[in-house]
N, C-alpha and C positions, 0 to 999 in steps of 0.2 A: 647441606646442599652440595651436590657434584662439583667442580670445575666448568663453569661454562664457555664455551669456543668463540672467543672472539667475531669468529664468522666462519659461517658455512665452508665445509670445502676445503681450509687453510690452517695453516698452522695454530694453535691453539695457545694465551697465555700459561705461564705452567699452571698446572692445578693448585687449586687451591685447597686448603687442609678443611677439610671432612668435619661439620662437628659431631659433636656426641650422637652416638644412634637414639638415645633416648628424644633429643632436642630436633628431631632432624626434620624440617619441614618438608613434606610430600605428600600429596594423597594421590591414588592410584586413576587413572581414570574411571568414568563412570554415566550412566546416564544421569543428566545433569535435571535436579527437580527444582523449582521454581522455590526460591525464600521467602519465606514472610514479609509480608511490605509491614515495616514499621519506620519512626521517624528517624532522620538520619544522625538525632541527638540524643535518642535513645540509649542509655546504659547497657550492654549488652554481655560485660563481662568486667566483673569486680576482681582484682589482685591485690587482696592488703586494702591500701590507700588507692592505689592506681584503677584508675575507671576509664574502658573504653565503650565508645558509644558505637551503635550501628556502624556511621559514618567514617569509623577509624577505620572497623572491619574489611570495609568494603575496601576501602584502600589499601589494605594491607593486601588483600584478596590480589588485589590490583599487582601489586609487585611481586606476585607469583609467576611462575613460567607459564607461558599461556597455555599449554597442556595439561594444566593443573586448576585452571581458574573453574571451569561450571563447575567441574568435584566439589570445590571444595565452597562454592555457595549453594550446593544444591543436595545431593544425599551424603556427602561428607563432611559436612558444615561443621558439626558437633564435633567430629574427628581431628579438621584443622583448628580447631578453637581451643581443642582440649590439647595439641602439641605446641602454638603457641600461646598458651598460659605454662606449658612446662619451661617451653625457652626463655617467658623474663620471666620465671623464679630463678632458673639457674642462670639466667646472666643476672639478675640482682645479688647471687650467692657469689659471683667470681667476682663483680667491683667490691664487695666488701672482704673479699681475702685480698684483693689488691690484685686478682687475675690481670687488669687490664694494663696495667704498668711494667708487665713481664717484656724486656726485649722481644722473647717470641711472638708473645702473642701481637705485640703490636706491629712485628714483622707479617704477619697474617692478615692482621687487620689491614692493613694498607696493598698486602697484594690482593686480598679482596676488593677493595675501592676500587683499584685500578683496573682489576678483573670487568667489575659493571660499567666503569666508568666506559672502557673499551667495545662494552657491549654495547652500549647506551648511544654511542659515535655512530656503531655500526647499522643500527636499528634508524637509526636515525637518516642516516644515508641512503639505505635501503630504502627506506618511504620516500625521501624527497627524491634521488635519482632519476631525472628525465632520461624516458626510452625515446628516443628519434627515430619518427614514424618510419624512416628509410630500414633502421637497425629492425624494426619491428617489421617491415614487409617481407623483407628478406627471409625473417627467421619462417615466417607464415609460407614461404613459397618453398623451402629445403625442408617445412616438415608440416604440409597441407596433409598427409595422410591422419596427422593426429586430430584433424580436425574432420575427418569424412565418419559417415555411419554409413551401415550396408545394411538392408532388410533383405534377408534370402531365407532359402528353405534349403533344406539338407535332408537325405536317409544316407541312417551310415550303417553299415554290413560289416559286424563285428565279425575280428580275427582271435583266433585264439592268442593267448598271452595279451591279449588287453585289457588295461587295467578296468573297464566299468565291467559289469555284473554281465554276466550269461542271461539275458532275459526268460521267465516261466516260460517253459514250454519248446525251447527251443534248443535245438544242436551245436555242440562247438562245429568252429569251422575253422579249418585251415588257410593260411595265407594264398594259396590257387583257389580254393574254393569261396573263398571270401571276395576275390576278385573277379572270380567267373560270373558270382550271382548278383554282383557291383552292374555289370557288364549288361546282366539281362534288365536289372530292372532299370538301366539307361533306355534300351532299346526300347522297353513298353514305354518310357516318357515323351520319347522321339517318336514315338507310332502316335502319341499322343494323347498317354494317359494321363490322368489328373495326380499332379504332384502332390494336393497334401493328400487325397485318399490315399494315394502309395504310399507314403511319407508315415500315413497312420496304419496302415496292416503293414508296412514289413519295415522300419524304421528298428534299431538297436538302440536307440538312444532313447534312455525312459524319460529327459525332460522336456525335447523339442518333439518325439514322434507323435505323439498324444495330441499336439497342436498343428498337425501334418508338416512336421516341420522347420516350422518358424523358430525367424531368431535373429536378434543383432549383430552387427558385427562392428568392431570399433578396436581400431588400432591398439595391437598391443594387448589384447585381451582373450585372444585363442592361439593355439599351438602355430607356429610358423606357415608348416606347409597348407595348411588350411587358410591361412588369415592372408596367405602370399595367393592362393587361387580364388578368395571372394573379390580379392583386392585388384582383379587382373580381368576379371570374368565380365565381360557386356552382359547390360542387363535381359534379362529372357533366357539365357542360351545354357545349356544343360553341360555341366563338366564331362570331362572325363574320368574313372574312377580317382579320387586323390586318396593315396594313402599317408594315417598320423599314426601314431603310437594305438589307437582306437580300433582302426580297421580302415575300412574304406569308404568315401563320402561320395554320395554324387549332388552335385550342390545346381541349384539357379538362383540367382539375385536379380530381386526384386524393385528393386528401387538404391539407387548412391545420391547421398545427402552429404556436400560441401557446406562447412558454414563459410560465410564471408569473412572476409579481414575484419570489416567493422565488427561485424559478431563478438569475434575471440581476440581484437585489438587489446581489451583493459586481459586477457587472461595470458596474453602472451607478454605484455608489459611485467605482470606478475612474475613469469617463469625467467625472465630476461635480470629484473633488478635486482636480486642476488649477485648473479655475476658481475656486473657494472660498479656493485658496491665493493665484491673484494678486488676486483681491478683499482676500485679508487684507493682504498685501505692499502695494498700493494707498490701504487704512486706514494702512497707517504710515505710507507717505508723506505721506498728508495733513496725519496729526497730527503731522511731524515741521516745526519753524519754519523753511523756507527762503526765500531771499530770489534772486533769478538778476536779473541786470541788464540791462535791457531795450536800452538802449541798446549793452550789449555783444553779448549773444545776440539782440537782435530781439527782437521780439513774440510772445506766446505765440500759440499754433499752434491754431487751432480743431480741434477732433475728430469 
């Protein structure tokens, strides 16, 4: 297993030493398949003498990185079961060469311990940390945009050099010509044509035109100058041509959907307790009396 980071964001304990690739607990992610319900005193896996029941498994399962947990009770099962039954043969094969009484290795051992143990603080802080509903409104008010959806319609009038597909049947177009014919099909909207039948004969875009249009919009999820004119646009009112890397859009939005504070209160507490945690972790370092030798390590590091 890697080194793992103290916390989010910050400075990291050093790494810890790598074991054997053969021993190396991991399973890749994967869609996670449901295990067989058996009892949790069930024998599940015999080593020698040593017998582990369901119940160890799952805990073992347990003490994996949580990116790793459905894999490996679910279509990896047999995968993680069969790496560790390699790792206690070969840690049963290193206490009887006397591996575990090497200065090194127990210099290892313990910056391991200290590695989880630090993790185990930090995890722990992270859950318990109270958000203060003020810290949380606040955050909700400087970044209300992550919480809006926009329903609008869009036809976009590809330019050449853009990256989607030439659609069947159709002409490239140049940069004026692309904005000339932005321009006309504004005007039929504004005489008062119907957006998604236009939207569905002269649309460029093979996955919105097909549905006259339609389509979400949600912060942070389409190219700027697009997501900055849904974002900006009263609802009804037909843009101006926008040009993206695409070509040119003429957009109406249809509907802006705010969630409330209460709504995404527990979801911004989420995004909030990280940081409050390595702030606390930060307070103990400070308060804690250290001394690092300048002439050994150099000079502290401006930030």
């Amino acid at each position: 297993m890697g080194a793992v980071c103290a916390y989010s964001q910050a400075p990291a304990p050093p790494a810890a030493p790598q074991p054997l690739p053969p021993a190396r607990i991991g399973v890749p992610a994967a869609t996670p398949a449901p295990a067989p319900s058996v009892p949790p005193d069930k024998v599940v896996i015999t080593i020698g003498e040593q017998k582990l029941t369901a119940g160890d498994f799952e805990q073992m399962v347990d003490a994996l990185p949580e990116q790793f947990r459905a894999a490996a009770r679910g279509p990896n099962r047999r995968q993680f079961a069969e790496q560790l039954v390699r790792i206690k043969i070969m840690s049963a094969e290193a206490h009887k060469r006397k591996l575990d009484e090497s200065p090194s290795v127990q210099r290892q051992l313990e910056l391991q311990r200290e590695n989880l143990l630090a993790n185990a603080l930090y995890q722990e802080i992270s859950a318990t940390t109270k958000v203060e509903e003020a810290a949380a409104r606040q955050y909700y008010d400087q970044h209300k945009a992550d919480f809006e959806t926009i329903e609008a319609r869009h036809i976009l009038v590809r330019a050449k050099g853009s990256p989607t597909a030439l659609p069947p049947g159709k002409t490239e177009r140049t940069e004026e010509e692309a904005l000339a014919r932005a321009q006309e099909l504004r005007k039929k909207l504004l005489a008062g044509e119907d957006f998604a039948a236009l939207a569905k004969a002269e649309s460029d875009d093979a996955s919105t035109g097909p549905k006259g249009g339609e389509l979400t919009v949600r912060h942070g999820q389409t190219v700027p100058p697009f997501e900055q004119a849904v974002m900006s646009l009263p609802v009804g009112q037909i843009s101006e041509p926008v040009k993206t890397q695409f070509g040119y859009h003429i957009i109406r939005v249809e509907k802006h959907e705010t969630k409330t504070f209460e709504e995404v209160r527990p979801d911004i507490e989420k995004r909030l307790r990280p940081e409050l945690a390595r702030n606390e972790v930060e307070n103990l370092r400070k308060q804690a009396p250290v001394t690092l030798d300048d002439t050994f390590f150099g000079p502290v590091v401006a930030k």
